[in-house]
N, C-alpha and C positions, 0 to 999 in steps of 0.2 A: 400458896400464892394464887391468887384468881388474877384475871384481866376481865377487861370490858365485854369480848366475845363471849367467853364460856361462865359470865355470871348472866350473862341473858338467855341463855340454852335454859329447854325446858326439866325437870328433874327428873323425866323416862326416857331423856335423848341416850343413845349409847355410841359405839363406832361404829364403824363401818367394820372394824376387826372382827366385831363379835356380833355381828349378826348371822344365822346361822343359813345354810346351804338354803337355798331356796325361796329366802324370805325375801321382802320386798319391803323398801322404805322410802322416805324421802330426804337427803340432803339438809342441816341446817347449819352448817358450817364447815369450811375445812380452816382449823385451827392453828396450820402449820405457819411459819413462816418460809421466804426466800424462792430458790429455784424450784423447788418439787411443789410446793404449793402453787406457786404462780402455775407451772404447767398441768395442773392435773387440773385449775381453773379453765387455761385452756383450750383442754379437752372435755371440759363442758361439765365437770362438778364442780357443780354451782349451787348456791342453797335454793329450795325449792323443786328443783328436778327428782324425778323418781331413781332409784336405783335398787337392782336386784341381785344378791350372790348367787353367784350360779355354784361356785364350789371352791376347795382350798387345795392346794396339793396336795401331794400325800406327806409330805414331810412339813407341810402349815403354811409353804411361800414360797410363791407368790399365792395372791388371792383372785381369782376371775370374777369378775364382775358385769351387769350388764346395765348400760348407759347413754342413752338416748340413741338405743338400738345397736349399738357395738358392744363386744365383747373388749373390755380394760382388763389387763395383767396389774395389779399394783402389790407392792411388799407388802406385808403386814404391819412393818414401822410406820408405811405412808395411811395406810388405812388407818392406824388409830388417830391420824389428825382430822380424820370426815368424821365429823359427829351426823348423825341419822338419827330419826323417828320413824320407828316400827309403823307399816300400815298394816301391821294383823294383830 
């Protein structure tokens, strides 16, 4: 099943889940529906803004992240609706 969103996403987008400790990306959608999507808009993931993992728990979740200068706690189920573009 596709939607409108994620057939336009490019074919190297991944999540935000699995971008790895350190790396640094840009935002090209969050894919979610309802309450958790609407607020993690916002607090400013948005597509086009940069985002960087900082690191994962030791047990996978929550995930830290850093975003327009703050550090974001988000689960890992929330994370895999930010699709990102690798900037490395």
């Amino acid at each position: 099943m596709s939607d409108a969103i994620t057939d336009s996403l490019p074919a190297n987008q991944l999540s935000l889940a699995h971008l790895p400790a350190g790396a640094r990306a840009r935002v090209l959608a969050v894919t979610g529906t309802g309450a958790v999507a609407r607020r993690l808009m916002e607090m400013g993931v948005v597509p086009g803004v940069p985002v960087r993992m900082i690191k994962s728990a030791p047990l996978g979740d929550p995930l830290e992240v850093r975003v327009r200068g703050y550090h974001l706690a988000v689960r890992r189920a929330e994370a895999q609706t930010i699709k990102v573009i690798s900037d490395e």
